[in-house]
N, C-alpha and C positions, 0 to 999 in steps of 0.2 A: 504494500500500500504506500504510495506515494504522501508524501509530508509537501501541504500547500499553505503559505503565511498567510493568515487571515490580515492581519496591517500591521506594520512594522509599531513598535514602541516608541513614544518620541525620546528625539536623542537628549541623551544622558540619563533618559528612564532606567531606574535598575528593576523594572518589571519585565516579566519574562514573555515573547509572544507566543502565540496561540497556532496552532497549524488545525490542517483536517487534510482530508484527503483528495480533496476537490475533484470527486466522482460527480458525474449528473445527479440531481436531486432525485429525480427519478427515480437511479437507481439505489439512493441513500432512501431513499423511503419504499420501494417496495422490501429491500434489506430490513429492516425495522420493523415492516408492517409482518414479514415473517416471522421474525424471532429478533425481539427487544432486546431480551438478555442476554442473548449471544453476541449483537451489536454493543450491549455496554460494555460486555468482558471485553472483546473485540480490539474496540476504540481503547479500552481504556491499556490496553498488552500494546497499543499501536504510538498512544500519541499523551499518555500520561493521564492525572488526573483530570484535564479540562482542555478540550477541542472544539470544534466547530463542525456542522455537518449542514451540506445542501438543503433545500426543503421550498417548494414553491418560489424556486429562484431566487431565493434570497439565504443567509448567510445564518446560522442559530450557533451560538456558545453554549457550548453543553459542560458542565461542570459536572462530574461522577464521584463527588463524596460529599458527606455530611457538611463539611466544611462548606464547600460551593453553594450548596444549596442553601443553608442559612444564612449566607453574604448575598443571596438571590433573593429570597424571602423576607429577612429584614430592611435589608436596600435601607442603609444606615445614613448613607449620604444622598439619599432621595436622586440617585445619578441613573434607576431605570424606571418603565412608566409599564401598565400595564393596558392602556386603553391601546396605544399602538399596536402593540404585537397583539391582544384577543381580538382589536378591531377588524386586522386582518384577518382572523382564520375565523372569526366566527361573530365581527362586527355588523352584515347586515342582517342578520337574524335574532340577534342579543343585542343590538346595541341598546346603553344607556342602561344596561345590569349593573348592578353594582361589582362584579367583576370588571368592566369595564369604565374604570373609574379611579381618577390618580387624585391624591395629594389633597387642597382642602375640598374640594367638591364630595371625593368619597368618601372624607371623614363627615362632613356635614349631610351625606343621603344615611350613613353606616348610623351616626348615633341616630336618627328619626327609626332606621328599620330594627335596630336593636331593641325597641320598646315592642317587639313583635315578637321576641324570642326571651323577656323574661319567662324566671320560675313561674309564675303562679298561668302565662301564657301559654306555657308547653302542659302545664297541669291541665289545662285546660282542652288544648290539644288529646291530649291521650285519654281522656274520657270523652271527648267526640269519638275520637278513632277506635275507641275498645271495641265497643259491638257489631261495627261494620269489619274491621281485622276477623274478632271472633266468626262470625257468619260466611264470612266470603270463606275463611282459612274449613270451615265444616263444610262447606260444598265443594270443597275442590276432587277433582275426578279422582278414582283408586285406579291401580292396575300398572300392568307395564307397559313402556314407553311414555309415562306423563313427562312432558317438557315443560319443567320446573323455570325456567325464563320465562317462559309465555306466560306461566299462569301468574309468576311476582309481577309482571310487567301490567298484569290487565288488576292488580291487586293495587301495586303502590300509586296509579294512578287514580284508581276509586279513590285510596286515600285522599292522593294530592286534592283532588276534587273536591271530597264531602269537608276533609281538615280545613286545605287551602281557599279554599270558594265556595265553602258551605252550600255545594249544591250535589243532589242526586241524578245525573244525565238519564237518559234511554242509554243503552249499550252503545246505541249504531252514532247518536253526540260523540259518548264518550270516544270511542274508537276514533270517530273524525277528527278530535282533538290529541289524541293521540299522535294518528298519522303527521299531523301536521309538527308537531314535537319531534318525532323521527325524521322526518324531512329537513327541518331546522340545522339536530343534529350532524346528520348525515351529511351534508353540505358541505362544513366545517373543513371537511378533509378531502373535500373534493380535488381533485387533479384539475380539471378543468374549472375554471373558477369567474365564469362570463355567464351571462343570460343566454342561454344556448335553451330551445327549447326541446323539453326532454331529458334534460341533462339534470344531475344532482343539485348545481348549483340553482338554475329555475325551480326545483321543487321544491327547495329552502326557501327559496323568495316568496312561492304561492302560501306556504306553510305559515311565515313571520305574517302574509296579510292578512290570511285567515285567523291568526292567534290575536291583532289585532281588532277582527271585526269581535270575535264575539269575548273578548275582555269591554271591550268598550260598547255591546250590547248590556254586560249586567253592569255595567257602571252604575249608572244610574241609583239602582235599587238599592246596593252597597252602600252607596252615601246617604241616602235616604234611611236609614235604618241601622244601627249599631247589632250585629249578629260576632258570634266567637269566633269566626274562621278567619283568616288570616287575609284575604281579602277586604272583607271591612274593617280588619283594624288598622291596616292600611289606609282605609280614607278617613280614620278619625283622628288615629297617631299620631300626637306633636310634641315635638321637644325643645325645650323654650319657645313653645309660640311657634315653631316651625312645624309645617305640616308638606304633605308630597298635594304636586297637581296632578290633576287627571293622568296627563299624559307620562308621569313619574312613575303612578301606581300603574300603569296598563306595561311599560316595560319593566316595574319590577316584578310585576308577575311572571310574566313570560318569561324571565330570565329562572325566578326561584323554582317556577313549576319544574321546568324543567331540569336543575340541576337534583331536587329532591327526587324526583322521580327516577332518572336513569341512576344516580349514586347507588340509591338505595336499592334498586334491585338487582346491579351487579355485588352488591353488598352480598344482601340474600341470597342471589344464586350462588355467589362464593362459597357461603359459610355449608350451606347444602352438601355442593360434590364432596368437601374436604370430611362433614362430615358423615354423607355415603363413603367414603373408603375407607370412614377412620371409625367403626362403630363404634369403638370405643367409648369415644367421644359425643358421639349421640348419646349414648346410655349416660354416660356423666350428667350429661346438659338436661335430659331428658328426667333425670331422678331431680335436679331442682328447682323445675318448671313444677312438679308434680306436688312438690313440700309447698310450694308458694300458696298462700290464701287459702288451706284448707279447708276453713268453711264457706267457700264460694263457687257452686256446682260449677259455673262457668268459667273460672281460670284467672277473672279478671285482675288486672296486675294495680296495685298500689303506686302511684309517682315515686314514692320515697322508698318504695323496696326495691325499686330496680336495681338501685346497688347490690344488691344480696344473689343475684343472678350472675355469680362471679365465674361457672365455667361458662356461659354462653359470652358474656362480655371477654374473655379471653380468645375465644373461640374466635370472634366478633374480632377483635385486634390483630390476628392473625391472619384470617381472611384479609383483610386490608392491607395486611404488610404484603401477603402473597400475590393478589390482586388489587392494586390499588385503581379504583374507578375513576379518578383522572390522571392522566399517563404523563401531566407536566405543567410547571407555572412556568408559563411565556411573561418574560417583558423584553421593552426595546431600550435602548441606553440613550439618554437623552444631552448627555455628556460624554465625554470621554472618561473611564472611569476603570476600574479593575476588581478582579474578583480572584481572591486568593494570592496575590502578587501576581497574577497573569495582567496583560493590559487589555481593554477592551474598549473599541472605540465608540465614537459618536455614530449613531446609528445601526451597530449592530443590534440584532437579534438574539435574546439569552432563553433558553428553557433550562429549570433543573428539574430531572426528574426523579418521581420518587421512588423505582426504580433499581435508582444505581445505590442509594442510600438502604432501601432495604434488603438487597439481595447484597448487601457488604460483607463480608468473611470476616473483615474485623470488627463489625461492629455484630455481629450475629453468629450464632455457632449453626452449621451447619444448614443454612440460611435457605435451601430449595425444599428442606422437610418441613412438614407441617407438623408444630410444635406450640400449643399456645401454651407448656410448662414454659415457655421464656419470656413471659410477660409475667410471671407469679414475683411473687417481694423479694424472693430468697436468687430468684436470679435478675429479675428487672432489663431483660438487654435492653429492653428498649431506652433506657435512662442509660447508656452508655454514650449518647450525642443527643443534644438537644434536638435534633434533625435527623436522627436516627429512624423515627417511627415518624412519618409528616403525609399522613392521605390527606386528611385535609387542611395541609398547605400551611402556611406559619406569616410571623407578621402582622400587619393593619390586615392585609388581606385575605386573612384565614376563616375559612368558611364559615360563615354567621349562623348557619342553619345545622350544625354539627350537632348539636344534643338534639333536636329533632329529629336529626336523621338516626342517631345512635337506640332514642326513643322508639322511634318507629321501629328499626327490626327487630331490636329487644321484642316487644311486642308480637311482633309476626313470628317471630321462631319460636318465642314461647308457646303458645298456643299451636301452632305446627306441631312442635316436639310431645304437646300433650295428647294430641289426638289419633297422630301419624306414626309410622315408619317406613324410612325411605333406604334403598340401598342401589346401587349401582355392580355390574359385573368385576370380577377380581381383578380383570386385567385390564378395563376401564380409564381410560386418561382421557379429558377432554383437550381439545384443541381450540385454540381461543382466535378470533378475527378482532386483528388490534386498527382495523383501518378507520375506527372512530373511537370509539370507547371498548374495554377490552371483555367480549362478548362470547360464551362456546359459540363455536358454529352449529350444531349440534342440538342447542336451545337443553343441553343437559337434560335428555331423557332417564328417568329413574322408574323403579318400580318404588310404588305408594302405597302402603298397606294402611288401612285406618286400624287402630289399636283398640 
C-alpha cells in the first residue's frame, strides 16, 4: 500500500503529517463496506495510529485509538464543526438536527431539548411505553425463521410513535412513515449523491418531504394541547423564556425519530444473536427479568429498578461495544488544527470511529469475544480510557437521547426474555451490510419458542 501526504505541516511544525493510501474512494469504501475491522487492523499495521482515507471524493482523518477519538469528540479548541461534514452525508435529509449543529447555536437548541429528557420525562416515557412494548412483545410470531430485525424495527417504531408523537397510526401510516425514515437513511451513503430519479439519493429527498408534510400536519394539534409525548413537549418546552419555532420542532423530530428508532433496534437485534449463541447468557438475563416485580402478573418494570437489571445492562454494553449502531463522528476542521500531535489542516474531513476504540487489544482483553464479565466492577475494561466504550459519542455532542434509548431496550428485552426463547443454529454467524448503519443481511432469522 502506497503512503500519500494528506498536507505537509507548516514549516517549523514539530507535528507529524498524516498519509493514506490515496486509492479511489471507491475502492476505500467498498473495502470498509466489507469488512470495517479488517480495514482498521489494516490501516492501522499500514500507516500508524491516524491516517486518512478517500470517501465521496473528499479526504477523512481517521484516528484508530482512544486517544484520537477523545481529541475528536471533545474538540477542546473548538478547531472542528460538525454541521459541515453531517451536512454533507446526511444534511439534506437531517438538516437543522441537532447533530447538525456547532458551537452557540447547538448549545442554545441542546439546553431547550434537554428539558425533554429529564428524570421525571423518561419516567414518564416508560409508563406510556410499558403496555404497548408489553403487547406488541406477546404477539410476536413463534417458530422458525422469525427475523428478529423486522419484527424490533416494526416495534421501536410503534414506540417512537405512540412515546415520541403520542399517536396510534393504521399499520399501512405507520409503514409509510417508516419507509420514508429508511429512504432518509439510506441516502446518506449513497455513491451517487444528485437528484437522479430513481436513485437513493431522490428517495431520500421524497422521504425528508414526506417526513415534512405530515410532522407539520399534526403541528397544529401539539400546540394546541399539552399531551406527555415528546412531540408536545417540544412545543411547550422553554428554557429561560426560550422556546423552538415550528419549523425547529418539525426538524427536530425528524432528526430524533429517526436516530431512536434505527439505534435502538440495531441495539436489540445485537443483544438477540449474541444472546442466541450464548444461552448462557439468556438464562442469566432471563432468571432477573423473572425476580423483577413479582407481584405484577404483567412484568411491568419500575423506572428506579432498572438499575437492578445488571446482566441485561451488561449484556446491553457489550452489544454496543460489539456492534456499535453509529459507525462514526464526522466533523470538518475549521482551522488548521491537530489531533494527537498529527497536523490536520483547514478543511479536512475527521471521522473517529468507535470501532477502532472498541475492538482495541489494549484497551480490551480478547476484544472479538463476546464477554459482558468485562464491564463487571472487578474488571471495568471499559474504565481503562475515557473513550474506550463511546457508542454514543462523547463531548457537547453526545447523544441527548441515550437513557431513553438505554430505557427502551431494557424494557423490550425484559419482557422478550420473560415470555420467549430464542436460539439460532451452532454454526450460525451472521453477516452484517455496513453500507449505512451496521444491519444482518439476513434480518437475523431465529427460532422463537414462547415459554
Amino acid at each position: 500500500m502506497r503512503h500519500k501526504l494528506l498536507a505537509p505541516p507548516p514549516p517549523g511544525s514539530s507535528l507529524e503529517p498524516i498519509y493514506g493510501s490515496g486509492d479511489p474512494g471507491l475502492v476505500e469504501l467498498l473495502r470498509t463496506f466489507h469488512n470495517p475491522l479488517a480495514m482498521i487492523t489494516k490501516r492501522r499495521a499500514q500507516f500508524g495510529d491516524i491516517s486518512y482515507v478517500n470517501a465521496f471524493g473528499l479526504k477523512f482523518v481517521t484516528p484508530l485509538t482512544a486517544d484520537g477519538a477523545e481529541a475528536v469528540a471533545m474538540n477542546r479548541g473548538q478547531a472542528l464543526a460538525n454541521e459541515p461534514a453531517w451536512g454533507f452525508l446526511i444534511g439534506p435529509f437531517f438538516h437543522r438536527g441537532i447533530l447538525l449543529m456547532d458551537f452557540e447555536e447547538h448549545h442554545h437548541h441542546r439546553r431547550i431539548l434537554q428539558q425533554a429528557f429529564t428524570a421525571p420525562r423518561l419516567k414518564d416515557y416508560l409508563g406510556a411505553m410499558q403496555p404497548l412494548i408489553r403487547d406488541r412483545v406477546a404477539a410476536l410470531p413463534t417458530g422458525d425463521g422469525v427475523r428478529l430485525l423486522v419484527e424490533f424495527k416494526k416495534l421501536t417504531l410503534d414506540v417512537a410513535l405512540e412515546v415520541f408523537l403520542g399517536l396510534r397510526l393504521p399499520r399501512a401510516e405507520a409503514d409509510r412513515v417508516n419507509h420514508a425514515f429508511i429512504a432518509c437513511v439510506d441516502a446518506g451513503m449513497s455513491l451517487v449523491r444528485k437528484d437522479i430519479p430513481g436513485s437513493k439519493w431522490a428517495r431520500g429527498l421524497a422521504g425528508r418531504r414526506a417526513l415534512e408534510e405530515f410532522f407539520r400536519e399534526h403541528l397544529p394539534a401539539k400546540r394546541a394541547r399539552r399531551t406527555p409525548d415528546l412531540f408536545s413537549v417540544l412545543c411547550h418546552v422553554e428554557f429561560e423564556g426560550q422556546a423552538f419555532a415550528d419549523e425547529d420542532i418539525v426538524n427536530h423530530m425528524i432528526f430524533m425519530l429517526m436516530a431512536a428508532h434505527d439505534t435502538t433496534t440495531i441495539t436489540l437485534t445485537t443483544m438477540a444473536y449474541y444472546l442466541a449463541r450464548h444461552p448462557e447468557w439468556q438464562d442469566q438475563a432471563r432468571a432477573q427479568s423473572l425476580a423483577m416485580a413479582p407481584g405484577l402478573g404483567d412484568g411491568a418494570l419500575d423506572y428506579d429498578a432498572l438499575g437492578e437489571l445488571t446482566v441485561l445492562d451488561a449484556v446491553m454494553r457489550e452489544a454496543l461495544r460489539l456492534n456499535s449502531p453509529v459507525p462514526g463522528l464526522a466533523r470538518r476542521a475549521v482551522r488548521d488544527t491537530e489531533i494527537c500531535g498529527s497536523f490536520v489542516p483547514k478543511g479536512a474531513y475527521v471521522t473517529a470511529t468507535p470501532m477502532a476504540s472498541h475492538y482495541d487489544p489494549s484497551l480490551w482483553t480478547s476484544p472479538e469475544h463476546f464477554d459482558p464479565d468485562r464491564f463487571s466492577p472487578e474488571r471495568a475494561e471499559d474504565k481503562r480510557h475515557r473513550f474506550a466504550w463511546m457508542p454514543f459519542g462523547g463531548g457537547v455532542h453526545k447523544c441527548i437521547g441515550m437513557y431513553f434509548a438505554q430505557l427502551e431496550v431494557k424494557t423490550v428485552m425484559h419482557h422478550l426474555l420473560r415470555g420467549y426463547e430464542w436460539s439460532v443454529p451452532a454454526e450460525y454467524r451472521w453477516k452484517l451490510d455496513n453500507t449505512t448503519l451496521p444491519v444482518p443481511k439476513d434480518r437475523l432469522p431465529v427460532t422463537l419458542r414462547a415459554r
